[in-house]
C-alpha positions as CSV (number, residue, x, y, z in Angstrom):
1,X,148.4,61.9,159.0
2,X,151.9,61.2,159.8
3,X,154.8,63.7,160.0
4,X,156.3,61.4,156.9
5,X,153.0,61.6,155.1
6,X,152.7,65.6,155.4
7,X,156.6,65.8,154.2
8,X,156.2,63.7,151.3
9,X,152.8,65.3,150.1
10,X,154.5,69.0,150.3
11,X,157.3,67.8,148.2
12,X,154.9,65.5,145.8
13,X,153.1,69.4,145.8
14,X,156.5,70.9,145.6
15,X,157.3,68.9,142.4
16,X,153.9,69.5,141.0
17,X,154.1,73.2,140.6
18,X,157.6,72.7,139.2
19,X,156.0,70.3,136.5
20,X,153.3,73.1,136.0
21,X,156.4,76.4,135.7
22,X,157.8,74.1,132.8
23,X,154.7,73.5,131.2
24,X,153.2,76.8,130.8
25,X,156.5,78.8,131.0
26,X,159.1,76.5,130.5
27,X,160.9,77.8,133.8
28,X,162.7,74.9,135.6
29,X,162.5,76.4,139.4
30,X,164.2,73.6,140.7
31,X,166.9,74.3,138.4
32,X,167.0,78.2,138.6
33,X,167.7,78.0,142.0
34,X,170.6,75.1,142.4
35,X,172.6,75.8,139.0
36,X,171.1,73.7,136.3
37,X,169.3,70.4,135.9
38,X,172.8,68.6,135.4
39,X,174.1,70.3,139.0
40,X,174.3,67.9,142.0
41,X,172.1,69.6,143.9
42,X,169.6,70.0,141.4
43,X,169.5,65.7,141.0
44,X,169.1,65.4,144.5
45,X,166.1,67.3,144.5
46,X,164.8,66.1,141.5
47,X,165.5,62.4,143.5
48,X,163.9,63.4,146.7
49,X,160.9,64.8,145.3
50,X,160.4,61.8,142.7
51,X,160.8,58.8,145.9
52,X,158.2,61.5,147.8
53,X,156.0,61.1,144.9
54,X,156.8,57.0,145.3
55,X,155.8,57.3,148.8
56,X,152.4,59.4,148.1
57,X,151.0,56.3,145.8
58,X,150.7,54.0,149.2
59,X,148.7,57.3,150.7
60,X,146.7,57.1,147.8
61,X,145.6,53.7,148.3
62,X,145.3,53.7,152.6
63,X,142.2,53.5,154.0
64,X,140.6,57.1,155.2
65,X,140.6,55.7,158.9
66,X,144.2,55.1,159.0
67,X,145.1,58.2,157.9
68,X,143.3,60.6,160.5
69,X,145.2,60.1,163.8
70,X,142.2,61.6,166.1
71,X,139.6,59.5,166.8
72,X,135.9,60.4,167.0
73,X,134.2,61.8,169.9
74,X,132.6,59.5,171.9
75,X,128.6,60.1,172.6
């Protein structure tokens, strides 16, 4: 798995958790810690987590083989 690939699934993961804080205890984390969901900041995480999340769907749908990078011992 590519550097890309790792990035975008801990911010797809990243996202997830924040999705799970407002649904049990409607605590926006994102926004707690950058100053609201309307601060700049805030939107540009929101942004960058939401194209990671874009980007995972092609993961989802790649073949197991390209995504390990090591290739199997030879016998």
């Amino acid at each position: 798995m590519s550097g890309i690939q790792r990035t975008a699934l801990v911010l797809a993961i990243i996202g997830a958790i924040n999705w799970g804080l407002i649904g049990f205890f409607r605590f926006d984390l994102v926004a707690a810690i950058f100053g609201g969901q309307a601060a700049g900041f805030s939107r540009f995480i929101y942004a960058i987590v939401g194209l990671a999340g874009l980007y995972c769907i092609s993961i989802l749908f790649k073949p197991d083989e390209e995504l390990e990078r090591s290739p199997e011992p030879q016998r």
